[in-house]
C-alpha positions in Angstrom: 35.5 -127.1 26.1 34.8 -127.3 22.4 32.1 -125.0 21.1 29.5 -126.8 19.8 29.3 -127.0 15.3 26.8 -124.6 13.6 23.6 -126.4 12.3 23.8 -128.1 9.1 21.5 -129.3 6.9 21.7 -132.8 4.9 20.6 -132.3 1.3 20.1 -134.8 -1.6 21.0 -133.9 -5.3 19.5 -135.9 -8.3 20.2 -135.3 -12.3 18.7 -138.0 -14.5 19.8 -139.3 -18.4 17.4 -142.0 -20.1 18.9 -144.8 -18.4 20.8 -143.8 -15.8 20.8 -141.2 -13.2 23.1 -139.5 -10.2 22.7 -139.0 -6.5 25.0 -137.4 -4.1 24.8 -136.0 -0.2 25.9 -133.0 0.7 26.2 -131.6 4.0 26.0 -127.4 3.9 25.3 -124.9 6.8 21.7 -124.2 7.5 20.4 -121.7 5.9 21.9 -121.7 3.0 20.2 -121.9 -0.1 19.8 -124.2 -3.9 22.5 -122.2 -5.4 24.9 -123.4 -2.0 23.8 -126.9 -2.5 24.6 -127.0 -6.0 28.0 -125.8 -6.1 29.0 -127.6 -2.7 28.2 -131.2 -5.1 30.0 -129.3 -7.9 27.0 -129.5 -9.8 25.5 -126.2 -12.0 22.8 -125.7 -14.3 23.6 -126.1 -17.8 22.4 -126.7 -21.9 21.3 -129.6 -20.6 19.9 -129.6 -17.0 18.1 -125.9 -17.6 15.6 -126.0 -14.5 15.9 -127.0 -10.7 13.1 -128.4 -8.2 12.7 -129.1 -4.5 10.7 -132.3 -4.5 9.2 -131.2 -7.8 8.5 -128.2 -6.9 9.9 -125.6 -9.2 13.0 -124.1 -7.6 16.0 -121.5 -8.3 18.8 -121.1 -7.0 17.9 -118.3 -4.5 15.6 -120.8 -3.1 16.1 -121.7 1.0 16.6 -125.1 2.2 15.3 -127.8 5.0 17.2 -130.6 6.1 16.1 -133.4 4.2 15.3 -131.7 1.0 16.2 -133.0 -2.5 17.1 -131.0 -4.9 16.1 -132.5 -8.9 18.0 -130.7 -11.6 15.8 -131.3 -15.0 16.4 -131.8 -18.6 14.0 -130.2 -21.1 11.3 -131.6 -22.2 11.8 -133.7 -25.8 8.2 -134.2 -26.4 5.1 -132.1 -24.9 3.5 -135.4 -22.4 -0.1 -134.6 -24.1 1.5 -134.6 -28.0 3.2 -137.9 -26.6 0.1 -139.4 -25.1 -2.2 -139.1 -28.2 0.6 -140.4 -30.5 0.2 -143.5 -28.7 -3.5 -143.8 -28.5 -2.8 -142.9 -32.7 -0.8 -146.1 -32.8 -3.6 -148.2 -30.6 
């Protein structure tokens, strides 16, 4: 009799660039947490990816997972969205 595989938990990982962008699976034990996820895709925070969400909520790494969860590690920001927003209404 085989004894039966400790609960996992499936877990989506997204990074994004102007024009492109990355997805990959993973499949870690339950209970583990962002930081597990991230270094099971061989993925880390870096200069360019400096904050992490779960389903844009803001996250770190200490952060638990549920099955299912996707994990969105984000760039900073180039522009401020409002400072963007009335330079085009400028231009209108």
């Amino acid at each position: 009799m085989t004894s039966p595989s400790p609960p996992t938990l499936h877990i989506e990982l997204v990074r994004a660039w102007p024009h492109r962008c990355e997805r990959i699976s993973v499949e870690i034990e339950a209970g583990s947490r962002v930081g597990d996820a991230l270094a099971a895709a061989g993925w880390r925070l870096d200069d360019e990816f400096v904050a992490l969400a779960v389903f844009s909520q803001p996250a770190v790494e200490a952060t638990a997972l549920h099955d299912g969860d996707r994990i969105e590690l984000l760039r900073e920001l180039r522009l401020d969205p409002m400072a963007a927003r009335r330079r085009r209404a400028k231009k209108a």
